[in-house]
C-alpha positions as CSV (number, residue, x, y, z in Angstrom):
1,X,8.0,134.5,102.9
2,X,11.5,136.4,102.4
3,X,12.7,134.1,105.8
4,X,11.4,131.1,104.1
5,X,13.0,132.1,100.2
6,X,16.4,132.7,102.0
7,X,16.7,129.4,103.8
8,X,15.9,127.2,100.9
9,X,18.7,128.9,98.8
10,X,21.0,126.0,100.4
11,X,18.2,123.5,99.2
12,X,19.0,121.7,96.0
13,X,22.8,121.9,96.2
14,X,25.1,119.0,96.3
15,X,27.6,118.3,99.0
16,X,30.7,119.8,98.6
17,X,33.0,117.7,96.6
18,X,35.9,115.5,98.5
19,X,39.2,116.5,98.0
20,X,41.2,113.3,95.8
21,X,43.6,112.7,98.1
22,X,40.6,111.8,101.7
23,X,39.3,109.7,99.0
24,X,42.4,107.9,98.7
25,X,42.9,107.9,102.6
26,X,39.7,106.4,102.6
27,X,40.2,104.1,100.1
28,X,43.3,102.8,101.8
29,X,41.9,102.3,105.4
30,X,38.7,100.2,104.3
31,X,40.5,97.9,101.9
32,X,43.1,97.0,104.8
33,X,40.8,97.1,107.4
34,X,38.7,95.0,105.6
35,X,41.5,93.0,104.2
36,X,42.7,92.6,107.7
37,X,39.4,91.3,109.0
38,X,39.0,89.0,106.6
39,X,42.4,87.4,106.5
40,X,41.8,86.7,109.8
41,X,38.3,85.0,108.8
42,X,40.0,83.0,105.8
43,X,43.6,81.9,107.7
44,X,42.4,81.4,111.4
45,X,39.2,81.2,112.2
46,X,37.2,79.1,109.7
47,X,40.0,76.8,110.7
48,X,38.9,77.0,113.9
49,X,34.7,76.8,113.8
50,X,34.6,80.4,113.8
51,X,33.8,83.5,112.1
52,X,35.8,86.8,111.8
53,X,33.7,89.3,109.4
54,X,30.5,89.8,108.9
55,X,28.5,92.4,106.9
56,X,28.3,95.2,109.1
57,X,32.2,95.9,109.4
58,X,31.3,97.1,106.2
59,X,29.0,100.1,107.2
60,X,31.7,100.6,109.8
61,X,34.3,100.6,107.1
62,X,32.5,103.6,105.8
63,X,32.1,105.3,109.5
64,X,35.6,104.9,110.4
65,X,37.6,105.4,106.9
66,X,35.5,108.1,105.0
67,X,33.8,109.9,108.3
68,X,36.6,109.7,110.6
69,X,34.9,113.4,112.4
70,X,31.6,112.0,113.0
71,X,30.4,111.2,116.2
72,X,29.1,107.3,115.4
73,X,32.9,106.9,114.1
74,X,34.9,107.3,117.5
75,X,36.1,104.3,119.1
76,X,33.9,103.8,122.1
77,X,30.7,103.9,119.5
78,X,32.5,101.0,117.4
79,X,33.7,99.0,120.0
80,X,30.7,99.3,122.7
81,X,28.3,99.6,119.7
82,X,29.5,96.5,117.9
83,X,29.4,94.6,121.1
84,X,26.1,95.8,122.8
85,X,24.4,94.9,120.2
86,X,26.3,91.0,119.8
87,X,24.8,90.3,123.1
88,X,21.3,91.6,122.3
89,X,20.9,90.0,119.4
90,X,21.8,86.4,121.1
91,X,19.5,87.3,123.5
92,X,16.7,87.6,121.0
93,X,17.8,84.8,119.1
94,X,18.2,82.5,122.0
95,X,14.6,83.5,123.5
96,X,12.6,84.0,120.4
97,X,14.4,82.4,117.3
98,X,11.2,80.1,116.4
99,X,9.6,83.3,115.9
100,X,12.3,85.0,113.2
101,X,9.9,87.9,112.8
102,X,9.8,89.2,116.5
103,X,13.6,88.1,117.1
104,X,14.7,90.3,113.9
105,X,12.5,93.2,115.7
106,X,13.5,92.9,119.1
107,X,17.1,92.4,118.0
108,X,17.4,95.4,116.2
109,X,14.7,98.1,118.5
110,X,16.4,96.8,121.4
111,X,20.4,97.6,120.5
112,X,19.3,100.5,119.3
113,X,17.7,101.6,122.8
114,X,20.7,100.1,124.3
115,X,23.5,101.7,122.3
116,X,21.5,104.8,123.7
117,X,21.4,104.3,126.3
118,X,25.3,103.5,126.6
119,X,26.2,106.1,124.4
120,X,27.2,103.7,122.3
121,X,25.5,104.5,119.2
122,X,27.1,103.2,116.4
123,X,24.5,102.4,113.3
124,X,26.2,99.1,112.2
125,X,25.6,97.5,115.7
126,X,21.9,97.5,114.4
127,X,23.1,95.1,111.9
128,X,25.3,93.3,114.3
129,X,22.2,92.5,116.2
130,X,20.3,91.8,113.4
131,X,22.7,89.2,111.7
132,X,22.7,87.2,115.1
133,X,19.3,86.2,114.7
134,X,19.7,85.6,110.6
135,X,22.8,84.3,110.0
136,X,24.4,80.8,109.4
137,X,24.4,77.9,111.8
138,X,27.9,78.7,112.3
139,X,27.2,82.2,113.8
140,X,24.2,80.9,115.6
141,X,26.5,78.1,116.8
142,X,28.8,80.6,118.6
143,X,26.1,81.6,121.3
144,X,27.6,85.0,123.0
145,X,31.0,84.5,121.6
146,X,29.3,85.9,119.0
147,X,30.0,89.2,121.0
148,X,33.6,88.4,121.4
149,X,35.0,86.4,118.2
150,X,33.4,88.6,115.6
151,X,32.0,91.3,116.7
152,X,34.0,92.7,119.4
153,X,37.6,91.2,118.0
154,X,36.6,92.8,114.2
155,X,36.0,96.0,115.7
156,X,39.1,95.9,117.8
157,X,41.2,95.0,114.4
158,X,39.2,97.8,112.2
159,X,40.2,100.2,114.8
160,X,43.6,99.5,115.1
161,X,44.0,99.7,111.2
162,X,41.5,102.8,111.8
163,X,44.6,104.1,114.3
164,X,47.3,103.8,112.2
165,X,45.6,104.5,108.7
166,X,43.8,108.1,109.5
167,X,46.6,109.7,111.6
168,X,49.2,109.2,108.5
169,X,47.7,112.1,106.9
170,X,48.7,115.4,108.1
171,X,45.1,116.7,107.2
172,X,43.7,113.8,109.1
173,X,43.1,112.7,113.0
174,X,41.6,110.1,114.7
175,X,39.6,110.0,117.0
176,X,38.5,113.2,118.1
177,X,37.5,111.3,121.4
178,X,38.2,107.7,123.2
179,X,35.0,108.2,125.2
C-alpha cells in the first residue's frame, strides 16, 4: 500500500508551467509557418488548381513549434509522415471512395501501420490520410500529387521555417535528429 501511496503523490499535479518566452518562440514559429504555408495556398497555388494547406499542418504546427524535443517532431517523422500517409490515403480513396466509411478506416489504420512501420510516425499524417478521402473535389482532383503539392511541399516549408525559427533561441535546438 505505502508503494502504491508514494507513486500517486505525482498524480493530480499539473504540468509544469512554460516559461513566457518558449511560448513566444512558439508563438512565432506557427504563425510564420503557417503564414508561410498559406501564402503559398492564397498567391500560387489556387491560381494554379492546387492546394497548399490543409488542416493537419496545424497539429504539426503544434509538434514542431511548441514540442520541438519530441520524437514525432523531428524532421524525418514530418516529412516521411506527412507523405506516407498522402499516398495511403489516395490509395483508399481511389479503391474504395464509394464506400466513405471503409476508405476513412483504411485510410487512417493503414498510415498509421505504415508510418510504423517506416519509422515515420508523425500523428498529423493520420489526418493527412484521412483528408484525402474527405476533402474537396479539388484535393480529390490532385490524385497522388496530393503527396507532393500539399503534403510533402507544406511539410518541406513548415520545416524550413521550423529550421530557422527554433534554433534562434539560445535555449532552443532543432532537431535533435534528421533520421
Amino acid at each position: 500500500m505505502k508503494q502504491y501511496i508514494k507513486k500517486m503523490k505525482g498524480v493530480g499535479r499539473s504540468a509544469p508551467r512554460i516559461p513566457k518566452i518558449e511560448i513566444f518562440w512558439s508563438w512565432l514559429g506557427s504563425f510564420l509557418g503557417i503564414a508561410c504555408v498559406a501564402a503559398l495556398h492564397w498567391n500560387w497555388a489556387t491560381s494554379n488548381d492546387l492546394v497548399m494547406i490543409i488542416g493537419s499542418f496545424g497539429a504539426s504546427a503544434v509538434l514542431l513549434y511548441g514540442a520541438i524535443e519530441a520524437p514525432l517532431s523531428q524532421p524525418r517523422n514530418l516529412l516521411g509522415g506527412h507523405f506516407f500517409s498522402a499516398l495511403v490515403g489516395v490509395t483508399c480513396f481511389q479503391l474504395f471512395g464509394s464506400e466513405p466509411v471503409l476508405a476513412s478506416a483504411l485510410a487512417v489504420s493503414l498510415a498509421i501501420a505504415l508510418m510504423q512501420a517506416t519509422k515515420t510516425l508523425h500523428p498529423p499524417g493520420g489526418a493527412t490520410a484521412l483528408i484525402a478521402v474527405l476533402g474537396s473535389d479539388s484535393i480529390h482532383r490532385l490524385g497522388y500529387l496530393y503527396a507532393l503539392i500539399p503534403a510533402l511541399s507544406g511539410a518541406v516549408v513548415m520545416l524550413v521555417v521550423a529550421l530557422v525559427v527554433n534554433n534562434l533561441a539560445h535555449t532552443r535546438s532543432y532537431p535533435k535528429h534528421w533520421l
